[in-house]
N, C-alpha and C positions, 0 to 999 in steps of 0.2 A: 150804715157803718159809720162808724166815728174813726173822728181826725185825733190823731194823742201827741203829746210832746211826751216825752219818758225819760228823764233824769237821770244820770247814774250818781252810785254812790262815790263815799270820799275814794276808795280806792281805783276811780276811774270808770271807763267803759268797759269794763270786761267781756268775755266769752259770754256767761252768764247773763249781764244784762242784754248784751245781743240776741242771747236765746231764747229770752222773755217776750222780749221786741218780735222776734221771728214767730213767737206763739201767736200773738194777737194777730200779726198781720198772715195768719194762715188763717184765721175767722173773717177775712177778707177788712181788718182795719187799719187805715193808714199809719204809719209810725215812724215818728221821727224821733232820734238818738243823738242829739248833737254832744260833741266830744267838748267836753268843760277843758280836758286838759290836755289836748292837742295831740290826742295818741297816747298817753303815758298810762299806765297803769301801777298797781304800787301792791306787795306783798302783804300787807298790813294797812290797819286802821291809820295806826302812826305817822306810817310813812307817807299816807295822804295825805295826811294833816301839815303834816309839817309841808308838805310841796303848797298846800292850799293856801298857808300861812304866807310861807316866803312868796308866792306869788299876788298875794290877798287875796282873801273872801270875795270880797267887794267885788273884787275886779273879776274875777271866775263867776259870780253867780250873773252880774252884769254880760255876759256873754249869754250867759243860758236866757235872759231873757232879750237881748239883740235875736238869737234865733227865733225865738217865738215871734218877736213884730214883725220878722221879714215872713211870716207861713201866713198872718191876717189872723182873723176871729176864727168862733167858731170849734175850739179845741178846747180837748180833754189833757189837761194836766195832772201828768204823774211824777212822783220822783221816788227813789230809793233814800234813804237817810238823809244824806247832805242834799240831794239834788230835792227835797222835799223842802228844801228851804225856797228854792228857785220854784216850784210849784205850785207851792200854798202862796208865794207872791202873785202868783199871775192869775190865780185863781179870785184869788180875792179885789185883785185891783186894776185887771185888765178886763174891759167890756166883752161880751160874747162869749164867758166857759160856758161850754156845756158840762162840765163835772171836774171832778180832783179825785186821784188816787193818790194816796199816802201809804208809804210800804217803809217800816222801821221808825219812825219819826210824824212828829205835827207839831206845830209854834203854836202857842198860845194866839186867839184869834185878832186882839190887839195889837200883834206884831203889826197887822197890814192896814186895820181899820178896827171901827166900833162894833162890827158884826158880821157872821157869815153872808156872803151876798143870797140873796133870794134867788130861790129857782135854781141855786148850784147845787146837784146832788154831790156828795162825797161820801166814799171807803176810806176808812183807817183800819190797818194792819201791824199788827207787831206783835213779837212774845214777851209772855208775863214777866217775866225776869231777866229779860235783856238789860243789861246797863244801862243802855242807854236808852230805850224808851221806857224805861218807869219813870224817867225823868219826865216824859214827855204823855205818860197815860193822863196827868191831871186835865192837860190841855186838850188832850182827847176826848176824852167823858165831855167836859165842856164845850166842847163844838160841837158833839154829837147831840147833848140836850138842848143848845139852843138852833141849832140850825132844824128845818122841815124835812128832810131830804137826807141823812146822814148816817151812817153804820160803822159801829167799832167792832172791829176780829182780835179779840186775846186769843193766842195760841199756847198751851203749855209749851214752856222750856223757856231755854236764857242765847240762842243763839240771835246775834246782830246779822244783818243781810241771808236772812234765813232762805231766802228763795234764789238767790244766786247761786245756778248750780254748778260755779266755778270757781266757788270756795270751799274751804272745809268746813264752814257754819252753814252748807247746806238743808234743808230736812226736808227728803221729797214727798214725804205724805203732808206737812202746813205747806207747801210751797203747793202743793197740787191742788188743796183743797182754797190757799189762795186765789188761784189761777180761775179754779171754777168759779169761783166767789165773782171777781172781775169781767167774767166774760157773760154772766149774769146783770152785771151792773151794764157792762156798754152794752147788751142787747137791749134795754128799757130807753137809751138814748135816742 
């Protein structure tokens, strides 16, 4: 069984991303959810932003990776949108992933170094016409072709935090067939 960090997105730790959390660790894997923002959750894209803003980036994703050094190696990094930003860092620059999931989002692989690290398996996830990740398909494709190890999911439609099932951009048949995707991926771990 695999060790996971799991990210929430900008709009917090929701219901949803808790119920993600509670999916994996009923396949008997460990999960930890550490709260970026202290408990608060936000009705909207915006209105995280703007709290992420006024509190900085920096300093919110700086906590997401304080939880990670206090848990040791050895861990699979996930995150949701924003919390993918805190993920693919630790992936790429912390010794000891065993893998990365990306759900909504991926950085270009220069954000963290000159190349995917070896031996890290990685999932990316997102739909074709989400705003926000067509922005982010380029860098996808491109770490899927350079890394050994690496799987991209286009899903039809345009909904962001597609598998959070505590928003209205839900869609439970890509969220389900995500889910199977993933529990695929950490059983090979």
């Amino acid at each position: 069984m695999a060790e996971i960090v799991l990210y929430h997105h900008i709009q917090g730790l929701t219901d949803g991303v808790r119920g993600f959390a509670d999916e994996l660790r009923r396949d008997g894997h460990t999960v930890h959810t550490p709260d970026l923002f202290g408990g608060r959750t936000f009705a909207s894209i915006e209105d995280g932003f703007a709290f992420a803003r006024e509190t900085g980036f920096e300093q919110v994703r700086e906590r997401g990776i304080a939880e990670a050094e206090a848990l040791g190696q050895d861990l699979v990094y996930a995150g949701f949108s924003f919390g993918v930003t805190v993920a693919q860092r630790l992936a790429q620059t912390r010794p000891g992933a065993r893998g990365a999931l990306f759900f909504d989002s991926c950085l270009p692989v220069k954000e963290f170094g000159t190349a995917w690290p070896e031996g890290v398996p990685v999932q990316i996830h997102g739909k074709e016409n989400d705003e926000f990740f067509e922005e982010d398909l380029p860098s996808a494709r491109e770490l899927v072709s350079s890394a050994e190890n690496a799987e991209l999911f286009v899903y039809p439609g345009d909904q962001h935090l597609f598998a959070d099932s505590s928003l209205a951009a839900y869609d439970p048949e890509a969220a389900g067939l995500l889910l199977e995707r993933v529990r695929s991926f950490l059983a090979l771990l």
